[in-house]
Backbone as a ProteinNet text record, in pm:
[ID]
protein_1_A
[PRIMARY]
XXXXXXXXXXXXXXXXXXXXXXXXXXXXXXXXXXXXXXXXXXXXXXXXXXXXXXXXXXXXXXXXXXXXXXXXXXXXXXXXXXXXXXXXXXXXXXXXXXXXXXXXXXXXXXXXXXXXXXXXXXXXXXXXXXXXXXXXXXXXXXXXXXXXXXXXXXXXXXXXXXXXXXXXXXXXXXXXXXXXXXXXXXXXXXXXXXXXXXXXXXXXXXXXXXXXXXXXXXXXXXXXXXXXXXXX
[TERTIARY]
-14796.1	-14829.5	-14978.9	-15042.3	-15218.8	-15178.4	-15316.1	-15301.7	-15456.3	-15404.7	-15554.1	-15607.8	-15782.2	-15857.5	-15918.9	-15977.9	-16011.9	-16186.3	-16253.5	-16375.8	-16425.1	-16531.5	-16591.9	-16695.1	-16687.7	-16762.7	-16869.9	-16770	-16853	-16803.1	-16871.7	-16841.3	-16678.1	-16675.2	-16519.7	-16416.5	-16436.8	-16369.6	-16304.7	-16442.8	-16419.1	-16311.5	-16378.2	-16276.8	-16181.7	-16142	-16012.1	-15900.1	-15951.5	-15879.2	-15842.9	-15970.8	-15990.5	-15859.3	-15845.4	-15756	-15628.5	-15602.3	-15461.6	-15375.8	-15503.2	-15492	-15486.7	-15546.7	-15620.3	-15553.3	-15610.8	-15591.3	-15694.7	-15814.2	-15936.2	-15980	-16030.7	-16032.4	-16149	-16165.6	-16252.1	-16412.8	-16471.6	-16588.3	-16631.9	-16522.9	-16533.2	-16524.9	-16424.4	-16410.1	-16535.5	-16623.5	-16723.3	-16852.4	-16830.7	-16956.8	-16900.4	-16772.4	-16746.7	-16716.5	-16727	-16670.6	-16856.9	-16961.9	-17085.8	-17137.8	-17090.5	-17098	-17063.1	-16913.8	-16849.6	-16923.4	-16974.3	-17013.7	-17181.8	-17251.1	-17393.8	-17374	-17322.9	-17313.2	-17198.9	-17103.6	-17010.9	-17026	-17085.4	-17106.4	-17086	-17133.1	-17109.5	-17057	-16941	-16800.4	-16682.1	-16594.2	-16421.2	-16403.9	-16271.4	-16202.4	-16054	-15987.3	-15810	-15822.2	-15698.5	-15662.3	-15656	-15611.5	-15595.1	-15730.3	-15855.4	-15984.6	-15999.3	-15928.6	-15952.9	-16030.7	-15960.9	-16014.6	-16150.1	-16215.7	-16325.1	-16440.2	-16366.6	-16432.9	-16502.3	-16364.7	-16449.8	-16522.5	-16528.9	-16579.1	-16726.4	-16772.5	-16862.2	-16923.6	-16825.7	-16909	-16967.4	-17093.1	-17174.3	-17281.8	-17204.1	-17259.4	-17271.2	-17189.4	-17174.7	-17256.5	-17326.3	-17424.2	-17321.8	-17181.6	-17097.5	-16996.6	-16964.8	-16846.4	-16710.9	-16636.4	-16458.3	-16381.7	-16243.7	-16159.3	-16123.8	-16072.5	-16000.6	-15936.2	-15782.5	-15650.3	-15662.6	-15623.8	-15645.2	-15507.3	-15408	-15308	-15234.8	-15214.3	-15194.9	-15263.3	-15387	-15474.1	-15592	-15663.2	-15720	-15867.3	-15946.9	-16082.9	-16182.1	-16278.6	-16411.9	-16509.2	-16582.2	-16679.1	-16754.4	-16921.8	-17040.9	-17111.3	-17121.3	-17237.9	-17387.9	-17446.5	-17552.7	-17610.1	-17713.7	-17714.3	-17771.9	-17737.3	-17760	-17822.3	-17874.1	-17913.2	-17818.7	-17822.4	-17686.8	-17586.1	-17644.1	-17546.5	-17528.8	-17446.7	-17376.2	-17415.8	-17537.9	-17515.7	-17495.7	-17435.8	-17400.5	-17457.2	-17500.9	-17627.8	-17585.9	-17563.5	-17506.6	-17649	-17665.8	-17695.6	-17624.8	-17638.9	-17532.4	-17635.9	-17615.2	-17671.1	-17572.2	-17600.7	-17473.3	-17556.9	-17444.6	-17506.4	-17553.9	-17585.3	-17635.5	-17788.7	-17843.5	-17959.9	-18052.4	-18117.3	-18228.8	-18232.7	-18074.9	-18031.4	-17970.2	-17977.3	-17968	-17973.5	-17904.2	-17930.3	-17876.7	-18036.5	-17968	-17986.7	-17890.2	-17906.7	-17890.7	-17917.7	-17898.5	-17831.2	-17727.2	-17633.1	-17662.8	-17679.5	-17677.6	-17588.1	-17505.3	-17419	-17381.3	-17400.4	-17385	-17284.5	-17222	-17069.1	-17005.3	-16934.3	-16797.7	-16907.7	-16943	-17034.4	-17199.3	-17262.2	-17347	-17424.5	-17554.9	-17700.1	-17745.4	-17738.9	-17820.8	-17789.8	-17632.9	-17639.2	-17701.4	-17737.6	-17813.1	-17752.9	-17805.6	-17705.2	-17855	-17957.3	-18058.1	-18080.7	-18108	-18150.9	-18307.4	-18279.9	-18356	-18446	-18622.6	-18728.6	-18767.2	-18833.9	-18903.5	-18813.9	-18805.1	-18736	-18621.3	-18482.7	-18361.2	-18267.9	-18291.4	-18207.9	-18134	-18033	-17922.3	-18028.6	-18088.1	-18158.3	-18227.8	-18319.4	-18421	-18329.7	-18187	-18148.1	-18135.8	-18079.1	-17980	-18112	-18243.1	-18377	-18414.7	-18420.6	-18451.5	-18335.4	-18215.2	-18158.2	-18167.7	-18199.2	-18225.2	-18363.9	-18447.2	-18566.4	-18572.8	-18492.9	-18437.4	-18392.3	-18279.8	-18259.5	-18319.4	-18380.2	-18496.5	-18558.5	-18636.9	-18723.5	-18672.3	-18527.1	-18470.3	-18412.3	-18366.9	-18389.8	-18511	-18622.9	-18703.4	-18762.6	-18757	-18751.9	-18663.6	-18517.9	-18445.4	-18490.6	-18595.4	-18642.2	-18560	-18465.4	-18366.3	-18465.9	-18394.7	-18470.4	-18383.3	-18262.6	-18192.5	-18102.1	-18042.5	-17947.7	-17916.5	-17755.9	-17713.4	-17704.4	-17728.2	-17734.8	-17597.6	-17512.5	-17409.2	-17423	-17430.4	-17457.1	-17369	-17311.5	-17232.2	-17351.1	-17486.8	-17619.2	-17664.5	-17598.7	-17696	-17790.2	-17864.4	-18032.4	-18075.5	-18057.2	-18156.9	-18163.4	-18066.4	-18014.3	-18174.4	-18106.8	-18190.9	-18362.2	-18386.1	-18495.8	-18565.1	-18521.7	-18575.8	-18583.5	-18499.7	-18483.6	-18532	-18513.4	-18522.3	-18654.2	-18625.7	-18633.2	-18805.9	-18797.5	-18912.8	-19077.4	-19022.3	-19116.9	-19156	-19030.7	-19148.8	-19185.8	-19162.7	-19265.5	-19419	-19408.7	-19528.8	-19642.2	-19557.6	-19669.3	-19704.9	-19599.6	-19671.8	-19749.7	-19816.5	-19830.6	-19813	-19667.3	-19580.6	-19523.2	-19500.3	-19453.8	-19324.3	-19281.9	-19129.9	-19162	-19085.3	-19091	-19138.6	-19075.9	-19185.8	-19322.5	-19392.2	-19529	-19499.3	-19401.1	-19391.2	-19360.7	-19420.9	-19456.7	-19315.7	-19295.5	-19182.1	-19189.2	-19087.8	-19063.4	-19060.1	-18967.3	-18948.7	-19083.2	-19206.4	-19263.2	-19307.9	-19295.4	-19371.2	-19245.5	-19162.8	-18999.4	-18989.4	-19024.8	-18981	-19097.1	-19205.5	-19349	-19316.2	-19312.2	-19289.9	-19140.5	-19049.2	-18954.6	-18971.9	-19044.8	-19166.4	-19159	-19248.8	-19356.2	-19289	-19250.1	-19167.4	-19045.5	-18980.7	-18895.1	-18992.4	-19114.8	-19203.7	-19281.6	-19328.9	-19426.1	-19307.1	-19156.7	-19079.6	-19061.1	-19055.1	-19044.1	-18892.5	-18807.3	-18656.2	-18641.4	-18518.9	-18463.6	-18358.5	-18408.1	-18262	-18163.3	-18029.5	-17935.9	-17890.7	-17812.6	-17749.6	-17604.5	-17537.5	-17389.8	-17362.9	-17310.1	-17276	-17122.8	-17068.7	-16992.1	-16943	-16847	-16803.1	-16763.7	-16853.1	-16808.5	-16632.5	-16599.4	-16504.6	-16399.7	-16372.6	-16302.9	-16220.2	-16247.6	-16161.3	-16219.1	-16322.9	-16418.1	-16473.4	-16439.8	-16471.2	-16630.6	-16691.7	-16812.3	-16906.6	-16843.3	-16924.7	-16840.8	-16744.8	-16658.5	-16762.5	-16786.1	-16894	-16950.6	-17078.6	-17208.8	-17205.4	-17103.9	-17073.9	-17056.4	-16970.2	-16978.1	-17132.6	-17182.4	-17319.6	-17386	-17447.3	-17508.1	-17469.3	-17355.7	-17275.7	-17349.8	-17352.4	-17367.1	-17492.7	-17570.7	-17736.6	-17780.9	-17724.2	-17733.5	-17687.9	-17623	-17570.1	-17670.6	-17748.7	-17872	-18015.2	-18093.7	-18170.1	-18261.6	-18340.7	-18495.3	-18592.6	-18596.9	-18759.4	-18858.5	-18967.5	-19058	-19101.9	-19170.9	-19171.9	-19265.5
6517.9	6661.1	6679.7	6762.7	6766.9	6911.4	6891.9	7033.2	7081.9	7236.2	7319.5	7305.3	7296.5	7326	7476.1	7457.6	7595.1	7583.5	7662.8	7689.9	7827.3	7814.2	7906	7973.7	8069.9	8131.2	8240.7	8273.8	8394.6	8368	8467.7	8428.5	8483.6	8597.2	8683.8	8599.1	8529.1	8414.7	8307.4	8263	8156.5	8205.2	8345.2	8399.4	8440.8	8472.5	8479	8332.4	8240.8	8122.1	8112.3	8100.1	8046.2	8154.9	8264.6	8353.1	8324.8	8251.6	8255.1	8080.7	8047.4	7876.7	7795.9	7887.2	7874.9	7966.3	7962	8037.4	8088.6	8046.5	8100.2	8263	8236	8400.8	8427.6	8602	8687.1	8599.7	8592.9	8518.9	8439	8313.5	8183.8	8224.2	8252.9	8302.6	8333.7	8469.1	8470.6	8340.3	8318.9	8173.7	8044.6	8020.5	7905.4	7929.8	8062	8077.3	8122.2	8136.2	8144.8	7988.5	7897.8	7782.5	7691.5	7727.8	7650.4	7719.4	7837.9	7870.5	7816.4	7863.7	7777	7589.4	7516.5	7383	7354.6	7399.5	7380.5	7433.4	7520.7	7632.1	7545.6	7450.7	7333.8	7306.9	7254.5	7193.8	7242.1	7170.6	7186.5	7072.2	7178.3	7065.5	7139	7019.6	7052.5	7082.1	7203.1	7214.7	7076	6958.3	6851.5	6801.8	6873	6811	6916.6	7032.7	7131.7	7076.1	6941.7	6916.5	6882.6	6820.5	6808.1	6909.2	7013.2	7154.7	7161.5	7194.9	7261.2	7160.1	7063.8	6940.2	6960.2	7042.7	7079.5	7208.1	7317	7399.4	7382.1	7416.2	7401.6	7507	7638.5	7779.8	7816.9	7712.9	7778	7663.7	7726	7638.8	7583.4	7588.4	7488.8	7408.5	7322.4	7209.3	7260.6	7302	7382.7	7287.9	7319.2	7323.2	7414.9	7411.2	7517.7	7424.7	7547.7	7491.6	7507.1	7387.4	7421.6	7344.1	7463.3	7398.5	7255.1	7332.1	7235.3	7127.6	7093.1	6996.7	7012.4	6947.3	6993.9	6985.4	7048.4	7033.2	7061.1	6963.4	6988.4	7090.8	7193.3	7287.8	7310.5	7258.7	7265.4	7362.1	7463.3	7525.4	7638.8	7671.1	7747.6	7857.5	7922.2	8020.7	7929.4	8041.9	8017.2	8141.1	8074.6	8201.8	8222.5	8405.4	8489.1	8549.8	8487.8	8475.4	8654.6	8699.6	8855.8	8847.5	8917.6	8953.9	9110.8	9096.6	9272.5	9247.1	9391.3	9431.5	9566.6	9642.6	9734.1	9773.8	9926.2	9932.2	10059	10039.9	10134.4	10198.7	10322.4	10407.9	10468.1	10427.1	10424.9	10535.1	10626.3	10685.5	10842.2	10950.1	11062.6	11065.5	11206.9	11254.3	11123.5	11150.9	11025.2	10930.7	10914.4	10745.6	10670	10738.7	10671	10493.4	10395.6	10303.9	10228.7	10189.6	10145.3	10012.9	9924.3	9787	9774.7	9646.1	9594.7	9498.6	9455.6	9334.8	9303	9127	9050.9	8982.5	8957.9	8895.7	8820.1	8697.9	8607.2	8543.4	8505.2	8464.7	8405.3	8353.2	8312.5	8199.3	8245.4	8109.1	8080	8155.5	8122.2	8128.1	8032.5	7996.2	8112	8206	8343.6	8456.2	8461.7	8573	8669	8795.4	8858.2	8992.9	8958.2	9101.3	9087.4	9262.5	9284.9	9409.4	9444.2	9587.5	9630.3	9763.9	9833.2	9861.8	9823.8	9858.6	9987.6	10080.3	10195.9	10287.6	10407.3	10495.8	10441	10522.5	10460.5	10542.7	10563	10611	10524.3	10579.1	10474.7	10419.1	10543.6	10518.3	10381.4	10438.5	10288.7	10188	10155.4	10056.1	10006.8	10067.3	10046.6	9952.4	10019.5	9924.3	9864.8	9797.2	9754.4	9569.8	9614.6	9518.9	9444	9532.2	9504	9435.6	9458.9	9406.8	9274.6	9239.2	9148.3	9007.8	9054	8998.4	8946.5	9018.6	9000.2	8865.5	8928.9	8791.5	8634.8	8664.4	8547.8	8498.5	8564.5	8498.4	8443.6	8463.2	8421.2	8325.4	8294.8	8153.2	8091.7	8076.9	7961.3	7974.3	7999.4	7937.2	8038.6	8125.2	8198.4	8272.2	8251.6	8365	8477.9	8493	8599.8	8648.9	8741.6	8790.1	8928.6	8915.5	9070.7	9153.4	9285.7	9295.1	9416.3	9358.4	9515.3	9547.7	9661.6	9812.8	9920	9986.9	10095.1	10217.2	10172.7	10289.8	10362.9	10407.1	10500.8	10519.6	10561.8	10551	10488.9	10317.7	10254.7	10198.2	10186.4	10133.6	10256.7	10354.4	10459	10426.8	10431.8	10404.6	10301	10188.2	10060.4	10085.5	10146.1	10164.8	10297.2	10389.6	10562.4	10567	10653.3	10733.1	10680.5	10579.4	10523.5	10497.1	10391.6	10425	10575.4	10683.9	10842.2	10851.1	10851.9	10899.6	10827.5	10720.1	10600.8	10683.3	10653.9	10741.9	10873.8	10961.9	11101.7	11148.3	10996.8	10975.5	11059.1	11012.7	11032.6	11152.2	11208	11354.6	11383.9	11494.9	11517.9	11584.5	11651.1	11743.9	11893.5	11938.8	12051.7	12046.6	11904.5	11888.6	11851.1	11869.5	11743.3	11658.1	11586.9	11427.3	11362.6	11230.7	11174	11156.7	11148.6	11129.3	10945.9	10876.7	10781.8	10652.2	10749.6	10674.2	10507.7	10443.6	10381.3	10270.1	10302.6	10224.2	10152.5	10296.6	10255.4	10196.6	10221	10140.8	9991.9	9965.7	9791.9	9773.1	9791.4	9764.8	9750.1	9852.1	9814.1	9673.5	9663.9	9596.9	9444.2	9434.6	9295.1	9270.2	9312.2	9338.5	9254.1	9343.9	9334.2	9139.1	9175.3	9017.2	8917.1	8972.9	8831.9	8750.3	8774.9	8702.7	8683	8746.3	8754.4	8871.2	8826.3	8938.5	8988.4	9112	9199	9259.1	9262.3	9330.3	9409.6	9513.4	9584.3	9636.7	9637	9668.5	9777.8	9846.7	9995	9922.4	9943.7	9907.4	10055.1	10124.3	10216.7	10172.9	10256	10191.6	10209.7	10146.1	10094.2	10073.1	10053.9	10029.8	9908.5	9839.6	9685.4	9641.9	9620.8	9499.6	9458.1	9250	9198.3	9190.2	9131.2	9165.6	9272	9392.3	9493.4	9534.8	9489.9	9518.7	9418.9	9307	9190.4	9239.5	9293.8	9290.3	9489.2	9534.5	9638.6	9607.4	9501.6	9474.1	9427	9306.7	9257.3	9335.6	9488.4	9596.7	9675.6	9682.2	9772.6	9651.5	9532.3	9474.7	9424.7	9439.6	9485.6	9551.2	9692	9830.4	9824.3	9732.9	9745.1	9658.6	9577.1	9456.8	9537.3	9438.2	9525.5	9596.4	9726.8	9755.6	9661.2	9639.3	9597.1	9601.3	9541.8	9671.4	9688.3	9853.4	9897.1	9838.2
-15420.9	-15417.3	-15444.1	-15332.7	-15376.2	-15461.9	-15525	-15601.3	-15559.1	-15544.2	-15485.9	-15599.7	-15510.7	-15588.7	-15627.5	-15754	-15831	-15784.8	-15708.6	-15670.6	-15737.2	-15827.6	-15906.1	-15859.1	-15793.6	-15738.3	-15831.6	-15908.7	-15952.8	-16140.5	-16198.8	-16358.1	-16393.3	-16315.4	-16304	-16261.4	-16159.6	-16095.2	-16231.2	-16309.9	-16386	-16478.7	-16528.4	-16668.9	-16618.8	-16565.3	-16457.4	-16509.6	-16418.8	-16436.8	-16571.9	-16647.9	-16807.5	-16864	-16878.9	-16907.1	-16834.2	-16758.1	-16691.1	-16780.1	-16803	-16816.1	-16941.9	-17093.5	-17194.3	-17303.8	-17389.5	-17525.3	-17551.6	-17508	-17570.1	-17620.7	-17729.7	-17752.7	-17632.4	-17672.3	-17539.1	-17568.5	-17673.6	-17674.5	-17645.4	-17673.5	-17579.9	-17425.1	-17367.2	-17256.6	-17159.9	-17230.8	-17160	-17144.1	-17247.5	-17251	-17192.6	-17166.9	-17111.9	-16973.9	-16933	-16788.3	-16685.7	-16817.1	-16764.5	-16724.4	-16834.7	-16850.8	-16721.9	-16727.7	-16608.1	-16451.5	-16460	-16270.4	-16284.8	-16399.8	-16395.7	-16353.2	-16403.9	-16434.5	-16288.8	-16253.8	-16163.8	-16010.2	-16004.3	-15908.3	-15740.8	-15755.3	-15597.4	-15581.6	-15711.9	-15695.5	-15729.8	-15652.2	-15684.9	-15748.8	-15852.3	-15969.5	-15943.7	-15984	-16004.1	-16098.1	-16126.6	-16295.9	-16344.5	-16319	-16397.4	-16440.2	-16424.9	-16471.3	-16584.7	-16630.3	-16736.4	-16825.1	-16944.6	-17009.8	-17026.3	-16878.3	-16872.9	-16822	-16792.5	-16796.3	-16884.1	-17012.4	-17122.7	-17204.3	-17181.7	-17310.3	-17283.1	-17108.8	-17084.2	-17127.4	-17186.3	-17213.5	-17383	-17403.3	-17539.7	-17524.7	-17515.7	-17598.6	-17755.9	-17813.9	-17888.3	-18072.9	-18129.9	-18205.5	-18337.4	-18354.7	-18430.9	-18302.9	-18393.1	-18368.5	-18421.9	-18293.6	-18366.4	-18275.2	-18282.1	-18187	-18131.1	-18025.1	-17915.2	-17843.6	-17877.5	-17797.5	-17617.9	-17590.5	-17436.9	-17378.1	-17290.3	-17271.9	-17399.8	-17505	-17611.8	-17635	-17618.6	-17659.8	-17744.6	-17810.8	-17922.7	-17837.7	-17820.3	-17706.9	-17799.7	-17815.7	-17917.3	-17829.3	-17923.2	-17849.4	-17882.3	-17840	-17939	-17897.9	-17949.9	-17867.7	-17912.3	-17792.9	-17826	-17728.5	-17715.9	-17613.9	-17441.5	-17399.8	-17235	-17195	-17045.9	-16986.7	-16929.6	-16921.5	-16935.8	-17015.6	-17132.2	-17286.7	-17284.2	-17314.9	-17364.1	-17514.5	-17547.5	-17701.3	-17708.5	-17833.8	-17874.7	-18028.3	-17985.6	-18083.5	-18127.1	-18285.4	-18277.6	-18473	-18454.4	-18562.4	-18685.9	-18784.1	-18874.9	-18951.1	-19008.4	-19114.5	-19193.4	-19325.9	-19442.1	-19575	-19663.3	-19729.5	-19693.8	-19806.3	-19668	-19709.5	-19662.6	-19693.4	-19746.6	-19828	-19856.7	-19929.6	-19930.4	-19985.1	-19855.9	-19781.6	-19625.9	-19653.1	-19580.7	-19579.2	-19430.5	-19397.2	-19220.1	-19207.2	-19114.5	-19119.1	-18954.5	-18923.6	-18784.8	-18747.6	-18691.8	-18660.6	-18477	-18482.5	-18379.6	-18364.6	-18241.6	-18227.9	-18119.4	-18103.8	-17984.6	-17997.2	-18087.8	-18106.8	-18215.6	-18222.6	-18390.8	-18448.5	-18604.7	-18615.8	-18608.6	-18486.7	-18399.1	-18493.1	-18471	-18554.5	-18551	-18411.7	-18376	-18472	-18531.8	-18562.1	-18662.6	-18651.4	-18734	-18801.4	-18950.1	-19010.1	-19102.9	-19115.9	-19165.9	-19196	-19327.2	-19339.5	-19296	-19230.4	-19192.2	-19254.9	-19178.2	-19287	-19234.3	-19354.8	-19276.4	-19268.8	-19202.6	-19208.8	-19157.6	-19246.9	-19236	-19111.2	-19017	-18917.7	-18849.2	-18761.5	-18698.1	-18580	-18479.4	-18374.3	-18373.1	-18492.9	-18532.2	-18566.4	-18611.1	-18660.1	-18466	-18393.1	-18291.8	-18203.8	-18199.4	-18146.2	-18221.1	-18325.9	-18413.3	-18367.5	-18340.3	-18296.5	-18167.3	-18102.8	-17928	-17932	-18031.2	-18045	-18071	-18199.6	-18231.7	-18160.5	-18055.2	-17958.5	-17835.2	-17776.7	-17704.5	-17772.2	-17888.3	-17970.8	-17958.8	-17998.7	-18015.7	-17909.9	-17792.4	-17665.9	-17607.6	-17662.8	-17625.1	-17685.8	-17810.4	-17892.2	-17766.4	-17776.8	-17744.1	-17615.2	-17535.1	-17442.2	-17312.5	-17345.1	-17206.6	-17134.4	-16995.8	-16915.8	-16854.8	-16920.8	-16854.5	-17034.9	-17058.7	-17119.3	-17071.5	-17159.9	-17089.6	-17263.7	-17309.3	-17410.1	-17387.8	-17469.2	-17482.2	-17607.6	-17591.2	-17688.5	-17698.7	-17797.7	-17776	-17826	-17775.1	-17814.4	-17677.7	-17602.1	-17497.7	-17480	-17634.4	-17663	-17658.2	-17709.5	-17719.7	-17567.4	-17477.8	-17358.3	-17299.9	-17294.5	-17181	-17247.3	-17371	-17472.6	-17358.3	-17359.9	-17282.3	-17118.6	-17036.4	-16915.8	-16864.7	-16903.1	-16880.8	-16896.1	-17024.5	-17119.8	-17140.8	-17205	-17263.3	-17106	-17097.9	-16938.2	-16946.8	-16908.5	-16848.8	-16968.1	-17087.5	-17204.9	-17207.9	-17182.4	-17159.1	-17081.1	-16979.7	-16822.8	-16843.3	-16967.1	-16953.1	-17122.1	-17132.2	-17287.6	-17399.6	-17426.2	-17517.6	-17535.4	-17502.4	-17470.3	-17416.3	-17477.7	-17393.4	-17296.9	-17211.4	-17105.9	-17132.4	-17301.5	-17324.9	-17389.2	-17392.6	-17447.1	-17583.2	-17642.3	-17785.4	-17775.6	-17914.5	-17906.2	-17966.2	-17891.4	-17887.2	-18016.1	-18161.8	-18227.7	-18293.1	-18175.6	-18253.8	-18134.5	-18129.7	-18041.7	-18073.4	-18180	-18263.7	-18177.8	-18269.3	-18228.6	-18075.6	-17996.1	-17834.3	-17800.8	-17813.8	-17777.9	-17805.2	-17971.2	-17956.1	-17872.6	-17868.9	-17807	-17625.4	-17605.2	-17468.4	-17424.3	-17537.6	-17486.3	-17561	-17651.4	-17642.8	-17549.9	-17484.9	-17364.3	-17236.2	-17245.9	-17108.3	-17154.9	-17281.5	-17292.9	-17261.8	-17355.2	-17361.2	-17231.7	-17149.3	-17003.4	-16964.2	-17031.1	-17039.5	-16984.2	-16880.6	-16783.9	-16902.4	-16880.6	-16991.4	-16908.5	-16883.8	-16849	-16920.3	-16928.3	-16970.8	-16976.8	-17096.3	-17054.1	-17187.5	-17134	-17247.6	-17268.9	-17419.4	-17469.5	-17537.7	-17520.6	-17673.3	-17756.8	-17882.8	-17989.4	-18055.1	-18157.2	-18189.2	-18093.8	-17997.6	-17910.6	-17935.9	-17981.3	-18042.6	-17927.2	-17884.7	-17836.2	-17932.7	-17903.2	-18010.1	-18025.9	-17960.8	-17943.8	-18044.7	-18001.5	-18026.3	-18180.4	-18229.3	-18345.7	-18422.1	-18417.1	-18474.4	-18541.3	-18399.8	-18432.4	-18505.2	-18558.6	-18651.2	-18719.2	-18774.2	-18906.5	-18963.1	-18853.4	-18915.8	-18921.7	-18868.2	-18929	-19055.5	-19084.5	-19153.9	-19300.2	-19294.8	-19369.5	-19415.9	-19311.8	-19361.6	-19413.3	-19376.4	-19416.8	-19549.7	-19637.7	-19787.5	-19858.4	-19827	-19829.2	-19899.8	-20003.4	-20089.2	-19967.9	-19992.3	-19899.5	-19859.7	-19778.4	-19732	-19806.1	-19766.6	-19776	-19618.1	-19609.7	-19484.4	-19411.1
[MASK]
++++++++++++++++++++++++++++++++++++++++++++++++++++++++++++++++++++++++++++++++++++++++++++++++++++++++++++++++++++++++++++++++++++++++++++++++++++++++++++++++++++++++++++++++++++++++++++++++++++++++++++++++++++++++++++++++++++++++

């Protein structure tokens, strides 16, 4: 009996399979199914090469197991280009005991992740760029030239894409002639976006939704945000 082969065309394709075939939680999933179409993309494999699929993927910066079709599969990994981080920021407390933090999140474990309180004025906005900033940076240490950043922030999303650009070009100004508020924020966020040499994607996430992802990188803000002050 031949058995068809599985041809990976696309990343949807991969997590597709990986989800029909696997146990893997949603995190692995996305990084081993970016893994398998970057590294695989020319070739066909039978399901009977699974194991040697994943022994290939290493997104992720510890050494675990993951059950695969009942077998115990070692998984080392770290970021890639393409990696999905979710970046989320919190403001805890009211009036001017405010306390805002920022959470990064690339996956279970990961060397990357980031949970930091907010220096400077304590707003959510600034926490929410403050993280995207973050990210950026540190994609750009590990050398990536692509990431996708999900956010359940509208602002900071439109901030980087929109929003920010026409304020730039119509220096700094809203549409009725006042001055952008959090101009300081969106300027560096600019312009480290633009120097990093990293393609940023974008994916809007709502928040609490029980995406794991974006449930994460809430807690790792939520948990910055409780972390002593800065200084500004």
């Amino acid at each position: 009996m031949v058995t068809k082969p599985c041809v990976f065309t696309s990343i949807l394709v991969a997590r597709s399979y990986l989800m029909k075939t696997t146990r893997l939680t949603s995190a692995l999933l996305i990084r081993c199914s970016h893994h398998m179409l970057m590294t695989l993309r020319a070739r066909s494999y039978s399901s009977s090469h699974n194991s040697h699929l994943f022994q290939k993927c290493k997104n992720y910066s510890y050494t675990g197991e993951t059950r695969l079709n009942g077998s115990a599969v070692q998984a080392s990994v770290d970021a890639s280009d393409g990696s999905i981080v979710y970046t989320d920021g919190a403001c805890i407390g009211p009036g001017d005991n405010r306390q805002a933090g920022y959470g990064v999140y690339w996956g279970p474990g990961h060397r990357l992740n980031v949970s930091e309180r907010l220096s400077g004025e304590q707003t959510n906005n600034r926490a929410e760029i403050e993280a995207v900033i973050t990210a950026v940076k540190q994609a750009k240490e590990a050398g990536l030239t692509s990431i996708t950043i999900a956010t359940d922030s509208k602002f900071a999303q439109h901030c980087a894409t929109e929003w920010g650009p026409v304020w730039e070009k119509n220096g700094w100004k809203l549409y009725d002639g006042k001055p952008v508020k959090l101009r300081k924020p969106v300027e560096r966020l600019l312009r480290v976006i633009r120097e990093s040499g990293v393609n940023v994607s974008w994916r809007y996430v709502p928040g609490h939704s029980g995406v794991e992802g974006n449930e994460a990188a809430d807690r790792l803000a939520n948990m910055g945000a409780k972390k002593p002050n800065s200084i500004s």
